[in-house]
SENU-976162 format. One record per residue: y, z, x of N, C-alpha, C in turn. Coordinates in pm, whole numbers. Last residue first. Example, Ala and Ser with C-alpha at 12.3 -4.5 7.8 and 13.67 -1.06 7.14 Angstrom:
% residues 2
> -225, 708, 1285, -106, 714, 1367, 3, 787, 1290
> -569, 780, 1319, -450, 780, 1230, -330, 780, 1320
***
This chain:
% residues 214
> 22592, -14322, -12501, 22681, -14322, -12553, 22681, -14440, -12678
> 22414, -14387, -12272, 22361, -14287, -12461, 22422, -14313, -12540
> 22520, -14454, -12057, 22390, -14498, -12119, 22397, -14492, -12247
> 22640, -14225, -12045, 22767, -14333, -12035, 22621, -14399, -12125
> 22468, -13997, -11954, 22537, -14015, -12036, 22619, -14154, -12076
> 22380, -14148, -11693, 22250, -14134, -11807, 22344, -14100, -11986
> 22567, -14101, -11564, 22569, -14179, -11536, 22465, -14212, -11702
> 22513, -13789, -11506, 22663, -13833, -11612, 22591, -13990, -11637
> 22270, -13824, -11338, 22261, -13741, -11444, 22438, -13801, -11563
> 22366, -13941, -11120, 22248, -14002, -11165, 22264, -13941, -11346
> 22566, -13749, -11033, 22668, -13912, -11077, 22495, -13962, -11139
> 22409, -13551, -10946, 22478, -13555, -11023, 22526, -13658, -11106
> 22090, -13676, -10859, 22226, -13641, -10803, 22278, -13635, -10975
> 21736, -13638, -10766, 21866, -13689, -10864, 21990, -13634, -10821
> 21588, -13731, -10461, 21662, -13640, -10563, 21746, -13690, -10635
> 21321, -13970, -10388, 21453, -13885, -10349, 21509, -13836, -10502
> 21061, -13996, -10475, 21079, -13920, -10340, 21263, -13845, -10308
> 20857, -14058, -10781, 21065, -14054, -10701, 21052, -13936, -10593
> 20670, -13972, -10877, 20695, -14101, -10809, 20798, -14112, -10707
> 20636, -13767, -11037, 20622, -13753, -10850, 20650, -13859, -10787
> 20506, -13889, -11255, 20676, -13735, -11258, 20667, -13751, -11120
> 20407, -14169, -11369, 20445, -14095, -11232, 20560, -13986, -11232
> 20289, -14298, -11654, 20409, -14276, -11570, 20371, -14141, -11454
> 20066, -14457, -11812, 20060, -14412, -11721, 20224, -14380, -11652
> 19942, -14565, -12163, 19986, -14668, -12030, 19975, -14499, -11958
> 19826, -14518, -12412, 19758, -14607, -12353, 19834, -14670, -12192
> 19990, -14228, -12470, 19840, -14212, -12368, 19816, -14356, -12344
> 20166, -14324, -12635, 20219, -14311, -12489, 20069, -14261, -12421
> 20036, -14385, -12857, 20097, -14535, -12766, 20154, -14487, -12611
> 20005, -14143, -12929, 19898, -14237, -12921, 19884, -14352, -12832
> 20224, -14038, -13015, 20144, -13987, -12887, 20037, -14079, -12851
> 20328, -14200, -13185, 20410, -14207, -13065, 20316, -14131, -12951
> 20174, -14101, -13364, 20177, -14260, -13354, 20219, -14274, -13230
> 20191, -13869, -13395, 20070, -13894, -13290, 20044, -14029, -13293
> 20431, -13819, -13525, 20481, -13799, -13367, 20278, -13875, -13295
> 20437, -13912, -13763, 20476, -14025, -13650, 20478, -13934, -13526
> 20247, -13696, -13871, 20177, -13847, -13849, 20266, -13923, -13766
> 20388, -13495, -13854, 20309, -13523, -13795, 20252, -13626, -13745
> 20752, -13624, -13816, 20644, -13571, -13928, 20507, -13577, -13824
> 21050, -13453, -13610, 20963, -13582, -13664, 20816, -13539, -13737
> 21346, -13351, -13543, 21183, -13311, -13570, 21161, -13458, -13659
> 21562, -13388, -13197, 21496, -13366, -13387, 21377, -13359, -13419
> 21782, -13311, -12995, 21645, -13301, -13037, 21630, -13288, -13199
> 22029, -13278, -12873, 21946, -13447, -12929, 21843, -13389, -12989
> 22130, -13073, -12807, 22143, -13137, -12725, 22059, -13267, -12745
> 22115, -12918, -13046, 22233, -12897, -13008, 22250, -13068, -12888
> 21853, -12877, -13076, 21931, -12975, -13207, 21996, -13033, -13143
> 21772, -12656, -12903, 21735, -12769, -12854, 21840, -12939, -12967
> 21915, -12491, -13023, 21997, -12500, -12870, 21928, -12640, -12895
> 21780, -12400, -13263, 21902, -12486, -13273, 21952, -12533, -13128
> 21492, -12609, -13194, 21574, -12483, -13199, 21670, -12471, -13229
> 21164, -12740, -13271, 21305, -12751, -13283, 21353, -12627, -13289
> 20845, -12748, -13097, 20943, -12697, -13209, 21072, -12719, -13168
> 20754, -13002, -12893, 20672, -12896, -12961, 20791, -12846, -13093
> 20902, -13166, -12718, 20948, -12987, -12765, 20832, -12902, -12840
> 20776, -13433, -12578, 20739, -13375, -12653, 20785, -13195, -12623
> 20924, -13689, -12498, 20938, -13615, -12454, 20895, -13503, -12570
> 20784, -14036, -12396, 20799, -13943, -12533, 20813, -13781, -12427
> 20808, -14248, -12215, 20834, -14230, -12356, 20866, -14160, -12399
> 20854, -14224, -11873, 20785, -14152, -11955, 20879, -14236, -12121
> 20976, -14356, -11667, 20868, -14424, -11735, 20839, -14381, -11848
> 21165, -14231, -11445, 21000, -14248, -11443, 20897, -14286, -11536
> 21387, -14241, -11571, 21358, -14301, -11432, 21180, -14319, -11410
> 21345, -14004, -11784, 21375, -14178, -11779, 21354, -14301, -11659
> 21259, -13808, -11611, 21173, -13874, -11729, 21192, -14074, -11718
> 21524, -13779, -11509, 21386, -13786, -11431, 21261, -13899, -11491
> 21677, -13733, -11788, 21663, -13816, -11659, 21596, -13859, -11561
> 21591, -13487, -11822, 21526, -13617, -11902, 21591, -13775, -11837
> 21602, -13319, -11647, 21483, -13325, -11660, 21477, -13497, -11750
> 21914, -13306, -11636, 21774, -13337, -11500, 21652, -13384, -11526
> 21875, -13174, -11863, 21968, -13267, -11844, 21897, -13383, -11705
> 21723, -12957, -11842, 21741, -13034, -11932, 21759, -13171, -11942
> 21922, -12798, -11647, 21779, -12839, -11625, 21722, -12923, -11738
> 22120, -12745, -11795, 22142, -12858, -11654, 22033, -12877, -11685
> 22019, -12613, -12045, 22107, -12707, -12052, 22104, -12825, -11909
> 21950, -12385, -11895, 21839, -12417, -11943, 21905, -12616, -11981
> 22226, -12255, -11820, 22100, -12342, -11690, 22050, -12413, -11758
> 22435, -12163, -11968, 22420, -12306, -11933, 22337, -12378, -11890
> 22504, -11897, -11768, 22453, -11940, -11877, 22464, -12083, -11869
> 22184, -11779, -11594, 22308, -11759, -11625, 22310, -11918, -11698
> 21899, -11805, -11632, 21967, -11611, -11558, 22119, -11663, -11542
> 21656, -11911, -11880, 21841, -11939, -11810, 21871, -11782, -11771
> 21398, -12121, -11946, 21462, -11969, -11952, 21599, -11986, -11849
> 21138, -12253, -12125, 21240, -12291, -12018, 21340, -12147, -12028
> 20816, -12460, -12151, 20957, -12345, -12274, 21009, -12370, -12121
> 20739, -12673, -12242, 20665, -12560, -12269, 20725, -12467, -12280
> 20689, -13032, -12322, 20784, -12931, -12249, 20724, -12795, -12302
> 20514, -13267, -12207, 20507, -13161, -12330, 20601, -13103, -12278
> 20539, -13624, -12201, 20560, -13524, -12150, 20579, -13420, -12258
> 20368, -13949, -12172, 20390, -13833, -12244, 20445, -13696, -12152
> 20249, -14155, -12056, 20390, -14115, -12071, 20477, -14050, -12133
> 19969, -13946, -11962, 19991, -14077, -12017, 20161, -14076, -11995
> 20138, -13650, -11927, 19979, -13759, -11936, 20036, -13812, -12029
> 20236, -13341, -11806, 20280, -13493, -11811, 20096, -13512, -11803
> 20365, -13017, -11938, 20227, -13116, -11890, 20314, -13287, -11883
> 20650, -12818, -11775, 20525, -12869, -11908, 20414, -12989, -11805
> 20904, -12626, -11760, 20796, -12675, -11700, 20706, -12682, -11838
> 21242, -12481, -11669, 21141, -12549, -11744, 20995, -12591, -11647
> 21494, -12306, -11542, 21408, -12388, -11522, 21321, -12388, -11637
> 21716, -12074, -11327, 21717, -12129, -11476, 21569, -12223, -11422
> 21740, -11957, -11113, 21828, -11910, -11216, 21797, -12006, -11330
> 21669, -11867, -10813, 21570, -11887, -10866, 21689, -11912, -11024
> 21845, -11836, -10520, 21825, -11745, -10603, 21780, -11884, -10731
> 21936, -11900, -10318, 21794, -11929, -10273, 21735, -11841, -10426
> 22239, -12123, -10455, 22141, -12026, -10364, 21990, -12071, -10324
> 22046, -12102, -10754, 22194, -12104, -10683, 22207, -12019, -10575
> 21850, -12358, -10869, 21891, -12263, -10751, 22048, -12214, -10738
> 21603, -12455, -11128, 21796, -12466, -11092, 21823, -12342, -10987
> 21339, -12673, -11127, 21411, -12567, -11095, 21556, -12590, -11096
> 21106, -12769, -11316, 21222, -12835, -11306, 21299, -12699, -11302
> 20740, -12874, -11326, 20854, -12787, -11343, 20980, -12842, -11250
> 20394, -12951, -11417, 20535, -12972, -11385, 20646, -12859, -11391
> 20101, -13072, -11405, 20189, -12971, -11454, 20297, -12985, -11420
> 19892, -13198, -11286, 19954, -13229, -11485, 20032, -13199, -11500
> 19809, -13152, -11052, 19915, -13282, -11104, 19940, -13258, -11189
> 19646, -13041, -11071, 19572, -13125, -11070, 19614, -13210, -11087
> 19776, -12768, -10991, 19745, -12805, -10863, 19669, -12908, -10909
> 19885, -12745, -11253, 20004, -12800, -11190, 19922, -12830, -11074
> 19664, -12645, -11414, 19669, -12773, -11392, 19806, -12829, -11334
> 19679, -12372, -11260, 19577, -12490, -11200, 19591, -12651, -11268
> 19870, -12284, -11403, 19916, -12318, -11270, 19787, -12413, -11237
> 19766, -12320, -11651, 19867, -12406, -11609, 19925, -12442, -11487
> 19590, -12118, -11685, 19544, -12217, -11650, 19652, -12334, -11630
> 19719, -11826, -11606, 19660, -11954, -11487, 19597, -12078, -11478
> 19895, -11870, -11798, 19922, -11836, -11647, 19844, -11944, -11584
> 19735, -11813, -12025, 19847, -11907, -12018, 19861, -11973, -11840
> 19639, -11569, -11939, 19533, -11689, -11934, 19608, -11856, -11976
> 19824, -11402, -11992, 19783, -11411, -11827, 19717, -11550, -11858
> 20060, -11576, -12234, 20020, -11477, -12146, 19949, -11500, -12005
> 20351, -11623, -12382, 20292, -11657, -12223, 20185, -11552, -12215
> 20498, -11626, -12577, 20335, -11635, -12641, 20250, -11655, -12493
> 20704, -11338, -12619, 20659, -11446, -12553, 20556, -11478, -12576
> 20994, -11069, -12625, 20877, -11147, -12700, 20837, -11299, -12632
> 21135, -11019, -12394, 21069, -10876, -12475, 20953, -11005, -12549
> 21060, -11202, -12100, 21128, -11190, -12249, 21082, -11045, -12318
> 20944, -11394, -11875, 20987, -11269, -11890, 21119, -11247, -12014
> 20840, -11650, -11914, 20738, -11549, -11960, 20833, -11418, -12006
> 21010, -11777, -11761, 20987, -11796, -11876, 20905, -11682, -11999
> 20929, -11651, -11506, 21046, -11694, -11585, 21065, -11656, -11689
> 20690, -11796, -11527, 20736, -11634, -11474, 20821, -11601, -11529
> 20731, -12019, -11436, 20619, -11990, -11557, 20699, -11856, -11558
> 20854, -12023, -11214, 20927, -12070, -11323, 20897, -12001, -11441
> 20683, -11944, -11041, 20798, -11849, -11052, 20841, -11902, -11207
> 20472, -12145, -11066, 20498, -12034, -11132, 20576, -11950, -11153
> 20635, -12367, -10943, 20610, -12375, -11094, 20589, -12248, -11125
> 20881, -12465, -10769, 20817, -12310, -10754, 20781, -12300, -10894
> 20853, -12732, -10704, 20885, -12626, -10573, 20874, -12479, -10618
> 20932, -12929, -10892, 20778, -12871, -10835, 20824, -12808, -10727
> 21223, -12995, -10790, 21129, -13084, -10899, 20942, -13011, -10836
> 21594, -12874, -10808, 21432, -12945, -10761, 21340, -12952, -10836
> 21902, -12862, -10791, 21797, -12876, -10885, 21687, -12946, -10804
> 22194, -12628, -10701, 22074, -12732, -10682, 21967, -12723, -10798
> 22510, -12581, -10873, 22357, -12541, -10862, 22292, -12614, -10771
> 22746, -12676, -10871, 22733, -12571, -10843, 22606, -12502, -10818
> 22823, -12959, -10969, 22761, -12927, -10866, 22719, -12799, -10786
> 23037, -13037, -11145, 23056, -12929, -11029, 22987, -12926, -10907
> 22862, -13167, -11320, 22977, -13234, -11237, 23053, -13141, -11114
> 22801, -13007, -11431, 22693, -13047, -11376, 22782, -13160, -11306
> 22992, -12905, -11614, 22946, -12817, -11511, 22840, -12895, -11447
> 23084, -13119, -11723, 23195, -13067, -11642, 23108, -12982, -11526
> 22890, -13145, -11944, 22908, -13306, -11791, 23001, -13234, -11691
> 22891, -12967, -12071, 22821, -12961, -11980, 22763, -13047, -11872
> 23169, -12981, -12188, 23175, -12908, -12095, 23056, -12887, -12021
> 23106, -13252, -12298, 23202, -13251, -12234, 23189, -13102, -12139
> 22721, -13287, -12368, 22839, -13229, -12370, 22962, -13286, -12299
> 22483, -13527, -12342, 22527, -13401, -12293, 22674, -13422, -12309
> 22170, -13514, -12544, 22358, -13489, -12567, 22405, -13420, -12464
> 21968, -13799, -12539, 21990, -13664, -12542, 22149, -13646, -12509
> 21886, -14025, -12635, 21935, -13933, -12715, 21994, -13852, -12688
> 21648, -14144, -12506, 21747, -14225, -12500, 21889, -14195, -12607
> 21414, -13972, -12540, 21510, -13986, -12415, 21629, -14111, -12417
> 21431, -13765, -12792, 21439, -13905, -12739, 21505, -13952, -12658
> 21252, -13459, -12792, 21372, -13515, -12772, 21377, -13646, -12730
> 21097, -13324, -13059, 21096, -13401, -12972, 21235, -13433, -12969
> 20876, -13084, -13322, 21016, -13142, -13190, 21004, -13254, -13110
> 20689, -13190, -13567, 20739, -13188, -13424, 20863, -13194, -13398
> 20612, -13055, -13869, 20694, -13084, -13800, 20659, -13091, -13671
> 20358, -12926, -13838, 20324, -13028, -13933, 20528, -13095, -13898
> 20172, -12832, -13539, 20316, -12798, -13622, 20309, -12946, -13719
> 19919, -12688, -13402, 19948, -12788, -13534, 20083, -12878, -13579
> 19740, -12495, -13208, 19879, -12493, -13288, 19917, -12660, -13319
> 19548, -12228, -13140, 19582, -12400, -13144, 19682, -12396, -13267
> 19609, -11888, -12974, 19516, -12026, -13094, 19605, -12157, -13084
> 19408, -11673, -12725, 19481, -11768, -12819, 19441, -11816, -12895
> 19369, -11319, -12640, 19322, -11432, -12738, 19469, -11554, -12741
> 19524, -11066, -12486, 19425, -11206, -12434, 19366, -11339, -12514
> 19825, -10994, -12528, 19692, -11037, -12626, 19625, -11131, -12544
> 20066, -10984, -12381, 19937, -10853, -12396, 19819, -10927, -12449
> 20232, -11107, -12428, 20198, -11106, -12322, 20072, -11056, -12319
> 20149, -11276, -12784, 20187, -11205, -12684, 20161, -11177, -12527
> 20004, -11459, -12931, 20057, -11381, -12981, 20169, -11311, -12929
> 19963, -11754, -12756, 19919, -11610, -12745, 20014, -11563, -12868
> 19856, -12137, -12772, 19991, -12016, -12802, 19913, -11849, -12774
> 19810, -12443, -12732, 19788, -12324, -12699, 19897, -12231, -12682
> 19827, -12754, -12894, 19821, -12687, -12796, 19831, -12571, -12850
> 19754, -13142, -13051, 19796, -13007, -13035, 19799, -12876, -12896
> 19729, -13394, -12988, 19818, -13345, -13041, 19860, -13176, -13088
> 19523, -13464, -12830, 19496, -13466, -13000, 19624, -13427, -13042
> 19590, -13394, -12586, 19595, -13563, -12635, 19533, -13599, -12765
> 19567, -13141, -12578, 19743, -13218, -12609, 19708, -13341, -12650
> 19314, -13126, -12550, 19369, -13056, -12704, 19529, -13132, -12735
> 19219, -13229, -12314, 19199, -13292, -12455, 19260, -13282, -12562
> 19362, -13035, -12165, 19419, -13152, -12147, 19393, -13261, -12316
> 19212, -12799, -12219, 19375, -12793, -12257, 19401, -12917, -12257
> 18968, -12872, -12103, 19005, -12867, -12247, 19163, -12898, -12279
> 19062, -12879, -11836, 19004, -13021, -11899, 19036, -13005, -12057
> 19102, -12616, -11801, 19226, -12721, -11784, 19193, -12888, -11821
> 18938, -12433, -12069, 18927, -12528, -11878, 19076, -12597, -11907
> 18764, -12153, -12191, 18886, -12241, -12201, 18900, -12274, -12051
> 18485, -12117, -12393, 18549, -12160, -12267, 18662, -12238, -12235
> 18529, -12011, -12693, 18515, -12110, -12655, 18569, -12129, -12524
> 18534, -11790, -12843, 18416, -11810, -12826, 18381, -11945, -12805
> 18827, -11752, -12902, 18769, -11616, -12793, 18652, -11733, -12766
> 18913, -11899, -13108, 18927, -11954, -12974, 18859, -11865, -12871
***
């Protein structure tokens, strides 16, 4: 990958083949393309939320916004002893968040920054890219927000890339190569809007998505 100009056009082609971009590390300027002969994915018409994490998002104890601070997020995320984020991760994601592609899904408490995600949207596809929690439960709300959003907005396929157990925990299963680029295939021929929705999800939006699932 060193001896190939990497653009936010490329990155875009490489997801709509089904694959994407990993570092070794913060440190390692090289990446490589990544395959997984398993996919993650969570089906938005799947996902689990809890008794105690309908309780805490029933509290209302956080705010949640939608693109208001992608790199902090990236940042975030990044900050781990181990991570495949690096600098050239960085920036080409923040530039494709200034081309629209990009996305992120904050949790505030406060003016204080505490949990969030962020990935690519194309076609009605969405990649999720990783996500990080400064207390506990966040990665869970934001989650929760997030595939709600999704749902409201059209999207199909919510692409994890890999299964975790946290991610198991809350719907997510792995599917074979060949059906996840059946499903990637059909979600590049139409178009959903992550920006469409001017007003905010609410809580009762988010339980409400549970009762749905059930």
């Amino acid at each position: 990958m060193n001896h190939v100009e990497l653009t936010p056009e490329l990155i875009l082609q490489a997801y709509a083949n089904g694959v994407f971009p990993m570092a070794e590390s913060r440190e390692d300027e090289s990446l490589f393309w990544v395959d997984p002969r398993e996919r993650g994915v969570i089906p938005l018409d799947g996902f689990h939320i809890s008794r105690s994490l309908a309780r805490l998002i029933r509290q209302d104890r956080y705010r949640v916004s939608f693109d208001q601070a992608f790199e902090a997020v990236m940042e975030g995320c990044a900050d781990r002893d181990e991570t495949w984020i690096n600098d050239t991760i960085l920036d080409l994601y923040t530039e494709l968040h200034e081309m629209g592609f990009g996305h992120s899904v904050e949790l505030w408490e406060g003016d204080r920054l505490v949990g969030g995600t962020y990935g690519l949207a194309i076609g009605t596809a969405f990649f999720g890219e990783s996500m990080f929690s400064r207390v506990p439960s966040a990665s869970k709300i934001v989650l929760a927000y997030l595939v709600a959003h999704l749902r409201r907005s059209g999207f199909t396929l919510f692409d994890t890339q890999f299964l975790t157990d946290h991610l198991a925990s809350l719907g997510g299963i792995e599917i074979p190569r060949s059906e996840y680029r059946a499903l990637l295939s059909k979600a590049l021929t139409t178009r959903a809007d992550f920006t469409a929705h001017a007003e905010p999800l609410t809580s009762q939006d988010v339980l409400q998505l549970r009762g749905q699932m059930s």
